[in-house]
C-alpha positions, -999 to +999 in steps of 0.1 A: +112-157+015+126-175+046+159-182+025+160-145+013+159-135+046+185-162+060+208-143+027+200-110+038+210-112+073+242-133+069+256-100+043+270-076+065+262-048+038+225-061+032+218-072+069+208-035+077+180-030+050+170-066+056+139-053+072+129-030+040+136-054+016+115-079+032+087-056+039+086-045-001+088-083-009+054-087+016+041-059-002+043-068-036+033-109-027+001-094-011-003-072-040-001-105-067-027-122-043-052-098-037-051-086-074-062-124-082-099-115-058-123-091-056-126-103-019-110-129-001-111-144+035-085-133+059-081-170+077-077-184+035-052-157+027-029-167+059-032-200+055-021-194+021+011-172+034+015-194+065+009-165+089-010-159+122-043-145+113-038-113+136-001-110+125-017-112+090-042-084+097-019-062+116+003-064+081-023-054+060-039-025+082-001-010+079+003-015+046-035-003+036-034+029+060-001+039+043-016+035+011+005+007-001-024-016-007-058-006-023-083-028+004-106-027+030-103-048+061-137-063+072-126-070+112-160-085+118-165-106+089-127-116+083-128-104+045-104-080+025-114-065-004-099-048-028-107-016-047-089-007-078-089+025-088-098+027-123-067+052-142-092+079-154-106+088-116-069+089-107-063+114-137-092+136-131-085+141-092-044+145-103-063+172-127-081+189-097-049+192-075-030+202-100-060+231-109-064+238-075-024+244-068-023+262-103-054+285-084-036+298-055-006+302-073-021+326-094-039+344-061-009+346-044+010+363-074-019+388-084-019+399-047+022+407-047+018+426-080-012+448-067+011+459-039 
């Protein structure tokens, strides 16, 4: 990734998403590792990316609280671990906001035609 970065920064036309390219690339490498565990050590997983532990964990809080990553940070016992979503919770609460928005719709538009 150094070398993508290195070609990045040198393209006058690429150098200002430079930042957002690298930051999907983290995404996605974290993504292929954490997919491989259903936990893993945080000081294993930097040494793996050759990162800082902190700078590590300060990636991964962004990236989980923006709902980029699907893991759990455990600060006091220096694991992440995952969670996948399984596809037919993530159907059924899609079905219930959908339902829900459907709901009030309908509210809304039997209270303009009673006027």
């Amino acid at each position: 990734m150094v070398d993508v970065h290195a070609v990045l920064v040198a393209d006058r036309f690429l150098e200002p998403h430079a930042g957002f390219f690298m930051r999907e690339l983290h995404v996605l490498g974290y993504k292929q590792f954490l997919d491989s565990y259903k936990s893993v050590r945080l000081d294993s997983m930097a040494s793996s990316f050759g990162l800082s532990t902190s700078f590590l964990d300060l990636q991964l809080s962004r990236f989980i609280s923006a709902g980029r990553l699907t893991a759990k940070i455990d600060k006091f016992g220096g694991v992440v671990e995952t969670n996948r979503p399984d596809l037919k919770n993530a159907q059924y609460r899609d079905m219930i906001q959908e339902g829900d928005l459907l709901l009030n719709r309908i509210q809304k538009l039997a209270r303009v035609v009673d006027l």
